[in-house]
Structure formats: C-alpha cells, structure tokens
C-alpha positions in Angstrom: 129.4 83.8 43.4 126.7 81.5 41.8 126.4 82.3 37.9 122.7 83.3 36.9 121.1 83.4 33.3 117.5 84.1 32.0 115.7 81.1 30.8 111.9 81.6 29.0 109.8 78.9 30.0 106.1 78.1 29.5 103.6 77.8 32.4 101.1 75.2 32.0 97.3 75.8 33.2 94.2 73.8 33.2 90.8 74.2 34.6 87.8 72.1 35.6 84.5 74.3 35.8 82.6 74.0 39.3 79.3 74.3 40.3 80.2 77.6 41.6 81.7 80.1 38.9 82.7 82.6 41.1 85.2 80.8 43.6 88.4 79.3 42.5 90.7 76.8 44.3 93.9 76.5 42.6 96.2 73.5 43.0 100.2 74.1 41.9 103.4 72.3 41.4 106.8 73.4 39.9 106.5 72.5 35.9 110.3 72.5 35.3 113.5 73.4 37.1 116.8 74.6 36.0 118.4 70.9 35.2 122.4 71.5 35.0 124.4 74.1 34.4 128.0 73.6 33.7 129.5 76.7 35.4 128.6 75.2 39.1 131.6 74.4 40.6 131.9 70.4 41.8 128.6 69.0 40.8 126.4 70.9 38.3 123.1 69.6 39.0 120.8 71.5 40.1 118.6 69.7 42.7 115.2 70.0 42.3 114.1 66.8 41.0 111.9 65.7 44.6 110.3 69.2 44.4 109.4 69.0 40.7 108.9 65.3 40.3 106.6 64.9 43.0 104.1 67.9 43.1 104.0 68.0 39.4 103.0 64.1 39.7 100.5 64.8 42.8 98.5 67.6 40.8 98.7 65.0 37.6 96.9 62.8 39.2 94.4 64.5 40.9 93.6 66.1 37.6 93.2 62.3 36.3 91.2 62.0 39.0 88.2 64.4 38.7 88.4 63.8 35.0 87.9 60.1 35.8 85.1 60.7 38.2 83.0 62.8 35.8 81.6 64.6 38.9 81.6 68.6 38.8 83.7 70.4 41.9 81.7 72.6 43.8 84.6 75.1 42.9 86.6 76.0 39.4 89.9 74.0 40.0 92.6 75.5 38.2 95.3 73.4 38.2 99.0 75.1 37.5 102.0 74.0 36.7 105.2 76.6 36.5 
C-alpha cells in the first residue's frame, strides 16, 4: 500500500480582462507536484515532472503573450495554476 500525507499548497491565479465581462475562458496547468517522498519503495520520485513542467510553461507563455501584445481578449482569461 502506497503511503499518503496531506500537503497545503497554494493555487496561483491571474486574469486578463476581456472585452466581454461576462464570459470567461480559463486556461490551467498543474502548479506543483508531490516531488519525492522517501517511503516509496525502489525509486521515490514521484513522476510528474512532463505534466507540470510543460503545461505550467505553455500557460506561462501564453500569459507573456497577451501581456506582450497589449491587445484586449474578447473574453476574461483566467489563467490557473494548481
């Protein structure tokens, strides 16, 4: 049986306002993941790294993106990372 604990983390949110106040789109990656834990037997990594690494980096940069652009969405874009 896998050991489990509780771990308090932090969400992170942003949010570009749109033309269009009352419609959202909402764009999400994976903030964090559990890293290692040293009761797993043989190797105690938990891997996550592709899922975290690369959605967090995608939503990063389209963030970057519309900040760069200085154009307004036609939506509110949240942007989420958990």
């Amino acid at each position: 049986q896998m050991p489990h604990r509780r771990l308090n983390m932090k969400n992170v949110l942003a949010m570009i306002p749109g033309k269009n106040t009352n419609e959202y789109v909402i764009m999400g990656a994976h903030f964090d993941h559990v890293g290692c834990d040293p009761d797993l037997e043989g190797d105690s990594i938990y891997n996550g790294a592709d899922d975290n690494a690369s959605g967090v980096s995608a939503v990063l940069q389209i963030m970057k993106a519309f900040a760069q652009s200085g154009a307004k969405p036609k939506r509110n874009i949240i942007f989420a990372l958990w």
